[in-house]
N, CA and C of each residue as an Amber inpcrd file, in Angstrom:
protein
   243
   0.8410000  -1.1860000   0.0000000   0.0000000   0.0000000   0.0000000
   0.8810000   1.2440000   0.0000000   0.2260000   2.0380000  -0.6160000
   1.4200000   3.7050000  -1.2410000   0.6290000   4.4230000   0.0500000
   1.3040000   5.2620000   0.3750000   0.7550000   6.5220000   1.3770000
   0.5050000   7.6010000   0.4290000   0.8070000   7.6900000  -1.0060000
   0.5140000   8.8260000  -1.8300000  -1.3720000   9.2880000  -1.9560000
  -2.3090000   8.2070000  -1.4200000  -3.6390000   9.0900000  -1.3930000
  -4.0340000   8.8110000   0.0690000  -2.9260000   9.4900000   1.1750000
  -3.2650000   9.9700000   2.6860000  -3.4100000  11.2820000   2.4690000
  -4.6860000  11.1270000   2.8310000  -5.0360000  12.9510000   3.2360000
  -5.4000000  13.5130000   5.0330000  -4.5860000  14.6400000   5.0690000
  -5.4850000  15.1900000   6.7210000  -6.5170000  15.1590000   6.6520000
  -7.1180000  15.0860000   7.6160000  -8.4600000  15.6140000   8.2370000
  -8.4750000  17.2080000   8.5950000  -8.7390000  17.9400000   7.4070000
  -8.2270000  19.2400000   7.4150000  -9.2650000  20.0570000   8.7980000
 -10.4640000  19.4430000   8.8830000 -11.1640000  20.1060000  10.5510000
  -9.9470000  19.4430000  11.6100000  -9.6060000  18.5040000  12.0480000
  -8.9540000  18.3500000  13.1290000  -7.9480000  18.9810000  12.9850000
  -7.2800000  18.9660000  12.0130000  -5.6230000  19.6730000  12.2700000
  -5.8210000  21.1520000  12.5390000  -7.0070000  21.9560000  11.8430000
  -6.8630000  22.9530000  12.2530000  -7.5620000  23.2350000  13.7840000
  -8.3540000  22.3890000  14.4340000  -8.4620000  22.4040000  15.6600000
  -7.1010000  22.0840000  16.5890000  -6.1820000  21.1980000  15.9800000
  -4.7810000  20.5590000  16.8510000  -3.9670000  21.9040000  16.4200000
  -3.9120000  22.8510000  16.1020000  -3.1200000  23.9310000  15.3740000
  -3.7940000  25.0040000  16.6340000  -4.7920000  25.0020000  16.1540000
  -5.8510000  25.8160000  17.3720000  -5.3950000  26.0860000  18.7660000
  -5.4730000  24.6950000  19.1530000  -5.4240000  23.8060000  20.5120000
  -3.9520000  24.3470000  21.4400000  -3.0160000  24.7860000  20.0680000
  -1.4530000  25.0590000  20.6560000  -1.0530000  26.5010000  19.9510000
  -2.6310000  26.9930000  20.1220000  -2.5460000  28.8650000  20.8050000
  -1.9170000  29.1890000  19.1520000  -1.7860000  28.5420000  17.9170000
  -0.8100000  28.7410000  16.6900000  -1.6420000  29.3070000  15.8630000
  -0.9500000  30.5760000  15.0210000  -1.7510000  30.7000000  13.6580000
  -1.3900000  29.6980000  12.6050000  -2.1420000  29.2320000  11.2710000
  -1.4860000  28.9450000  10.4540000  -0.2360000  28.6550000  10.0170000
   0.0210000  29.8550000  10.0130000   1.5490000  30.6740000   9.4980000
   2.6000000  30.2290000  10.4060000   2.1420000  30.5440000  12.0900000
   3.6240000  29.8360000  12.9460000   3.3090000  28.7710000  13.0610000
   2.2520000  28.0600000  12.3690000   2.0870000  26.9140000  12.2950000
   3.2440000  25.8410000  11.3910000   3.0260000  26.8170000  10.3180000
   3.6370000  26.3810000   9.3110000   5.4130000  26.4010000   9.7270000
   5.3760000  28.0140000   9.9040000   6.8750000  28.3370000   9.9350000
   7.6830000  26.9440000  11.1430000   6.9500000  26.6330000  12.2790000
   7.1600000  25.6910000  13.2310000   7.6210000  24.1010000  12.3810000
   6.6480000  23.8550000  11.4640000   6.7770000  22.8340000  10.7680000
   7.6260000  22.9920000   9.6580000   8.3440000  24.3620000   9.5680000
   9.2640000  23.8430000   7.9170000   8.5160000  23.4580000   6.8800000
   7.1090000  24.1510000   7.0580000   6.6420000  23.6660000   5.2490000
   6.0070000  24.7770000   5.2810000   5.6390000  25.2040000   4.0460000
   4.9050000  26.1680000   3.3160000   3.4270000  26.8070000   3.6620000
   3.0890000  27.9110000   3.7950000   2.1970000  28.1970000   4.5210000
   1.0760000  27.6570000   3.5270000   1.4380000  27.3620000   2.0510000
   0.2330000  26.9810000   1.1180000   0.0500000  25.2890000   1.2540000
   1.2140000  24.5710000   1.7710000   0.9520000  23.3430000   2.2240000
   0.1260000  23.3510000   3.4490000   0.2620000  24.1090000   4.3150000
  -0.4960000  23.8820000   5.3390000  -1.9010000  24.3340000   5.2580000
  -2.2020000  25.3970000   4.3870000  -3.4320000  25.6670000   3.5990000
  -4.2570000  24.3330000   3.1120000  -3.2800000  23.9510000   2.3510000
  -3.9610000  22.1600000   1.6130000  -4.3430000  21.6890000   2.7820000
  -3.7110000  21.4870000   3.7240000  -3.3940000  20.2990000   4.1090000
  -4.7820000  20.7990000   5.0440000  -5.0560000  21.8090000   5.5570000
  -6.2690000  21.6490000   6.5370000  -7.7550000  22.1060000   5.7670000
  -7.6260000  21.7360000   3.9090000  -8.4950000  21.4400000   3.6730000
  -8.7900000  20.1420000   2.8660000  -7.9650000  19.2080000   3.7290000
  -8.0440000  18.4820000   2.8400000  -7.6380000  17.7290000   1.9400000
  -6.6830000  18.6040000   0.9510000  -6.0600000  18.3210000   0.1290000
  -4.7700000  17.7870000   0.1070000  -4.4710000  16.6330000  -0.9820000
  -3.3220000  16.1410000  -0.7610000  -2.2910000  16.7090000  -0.8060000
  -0.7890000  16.2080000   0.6040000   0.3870000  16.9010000   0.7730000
   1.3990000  15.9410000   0.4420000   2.5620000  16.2870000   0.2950000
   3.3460000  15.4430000   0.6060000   4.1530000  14.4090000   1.9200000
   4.5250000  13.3290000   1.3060000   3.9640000  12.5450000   2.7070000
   5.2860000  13.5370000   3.5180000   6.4580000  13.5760000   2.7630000
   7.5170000  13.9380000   4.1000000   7.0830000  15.8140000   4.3810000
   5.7970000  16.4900000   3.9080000   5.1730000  17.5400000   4.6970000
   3.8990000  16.9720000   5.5250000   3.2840000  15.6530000   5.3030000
   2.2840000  15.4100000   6.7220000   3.8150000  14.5860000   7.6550000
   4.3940000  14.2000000   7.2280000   5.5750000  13.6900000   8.9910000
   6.2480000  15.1250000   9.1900000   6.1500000  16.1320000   8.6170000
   5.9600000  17.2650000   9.7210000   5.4800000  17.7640000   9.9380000
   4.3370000  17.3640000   9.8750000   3.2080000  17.9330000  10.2790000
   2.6570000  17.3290000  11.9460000   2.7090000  15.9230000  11.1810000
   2.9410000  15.0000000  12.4200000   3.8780000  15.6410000  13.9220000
   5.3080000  15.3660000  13.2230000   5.9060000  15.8170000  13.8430000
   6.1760000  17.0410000  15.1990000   5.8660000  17.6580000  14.3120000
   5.3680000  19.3170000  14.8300000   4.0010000  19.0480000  16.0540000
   2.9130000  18.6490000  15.6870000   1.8770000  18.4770000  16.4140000
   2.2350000  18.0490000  17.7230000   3.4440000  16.5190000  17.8180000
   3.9970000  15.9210000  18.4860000   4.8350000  16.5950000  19.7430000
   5.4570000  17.4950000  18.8960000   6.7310000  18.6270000  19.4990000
   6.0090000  19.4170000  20.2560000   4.5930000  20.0640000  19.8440000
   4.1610000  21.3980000  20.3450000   2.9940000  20.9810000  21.4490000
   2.7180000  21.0060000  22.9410000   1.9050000  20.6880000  23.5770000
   1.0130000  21.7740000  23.1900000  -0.6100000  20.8600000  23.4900000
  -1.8240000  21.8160000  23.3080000  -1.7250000  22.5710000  24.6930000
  -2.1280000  24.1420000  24.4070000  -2.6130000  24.9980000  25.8420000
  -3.3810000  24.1070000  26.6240000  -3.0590000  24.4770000  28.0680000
  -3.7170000  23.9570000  29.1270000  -5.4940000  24.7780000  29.5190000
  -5.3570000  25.4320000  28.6390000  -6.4990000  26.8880000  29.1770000
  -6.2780000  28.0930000  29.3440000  -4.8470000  28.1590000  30.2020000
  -4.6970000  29.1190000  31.5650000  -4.3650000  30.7060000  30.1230000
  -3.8470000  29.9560000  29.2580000  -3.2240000  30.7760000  27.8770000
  -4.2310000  31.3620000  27.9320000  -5.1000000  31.8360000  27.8420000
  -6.4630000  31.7310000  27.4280000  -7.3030000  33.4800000  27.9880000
  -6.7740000  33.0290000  29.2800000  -6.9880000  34.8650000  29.8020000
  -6.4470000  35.0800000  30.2980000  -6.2520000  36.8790000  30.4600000
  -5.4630000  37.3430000  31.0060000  -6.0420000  38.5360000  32.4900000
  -4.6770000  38.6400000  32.9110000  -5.3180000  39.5160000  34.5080000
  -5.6440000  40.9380000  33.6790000  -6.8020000  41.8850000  34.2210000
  -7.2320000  43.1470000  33.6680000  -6.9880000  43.8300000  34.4900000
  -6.7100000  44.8900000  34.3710000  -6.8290000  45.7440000  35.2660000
  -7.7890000  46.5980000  35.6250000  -8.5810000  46.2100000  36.6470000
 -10.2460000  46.8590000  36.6530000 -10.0070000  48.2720000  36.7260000
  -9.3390000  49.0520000  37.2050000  -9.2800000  50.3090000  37.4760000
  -9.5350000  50.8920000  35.9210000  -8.7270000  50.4760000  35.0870000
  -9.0220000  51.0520000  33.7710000 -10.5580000  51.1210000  32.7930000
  -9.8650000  52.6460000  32.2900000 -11.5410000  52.5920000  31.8170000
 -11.3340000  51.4680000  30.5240000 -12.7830000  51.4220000  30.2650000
 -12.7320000  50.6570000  28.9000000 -12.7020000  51.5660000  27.3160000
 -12.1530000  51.7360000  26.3410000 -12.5000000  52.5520000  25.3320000
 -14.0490000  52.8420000  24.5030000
């Protein structure tokens, strides 16, 4: 069996991309591939296999946020604009 018709699951990856606080882009730049591969790749469309093993890879490397990322302390005293 060829791995040449493996495709992402372009909803999950961009939720696992999500998940570790990443745009796209430092998504990409993180993984060493092309921001238009990573475009394909979270819709779907076929990549190359040695750009999904870093894709893989990368996912592997980068822990998802715990939450805490998520908010920050305000400072109530300030007005709001």
């Amino acid at each position: 069996m060829t791995t040449d018709n493996i495709v992402i699951i372009g909803e999950k990856l961009r939720l696992e991309i999500a998940r570790r606080g990443m745009t796209l882009a430092a998504f990409a730049k993180k993984a060493d591939v092309s921001l238009r591969a990573i475009n394909a790749a979270v819709h779907s469309r076929p990549v190359a296999p040695a750009t999904r093993r870093r894709i893989l890879t990368t996912l592997q490397r980068v822990a998802p946020l715990d939450g805490s990322e998520l908010f920050a302390v305000v400072d109530s005293s300030r007005k709001s604009a």
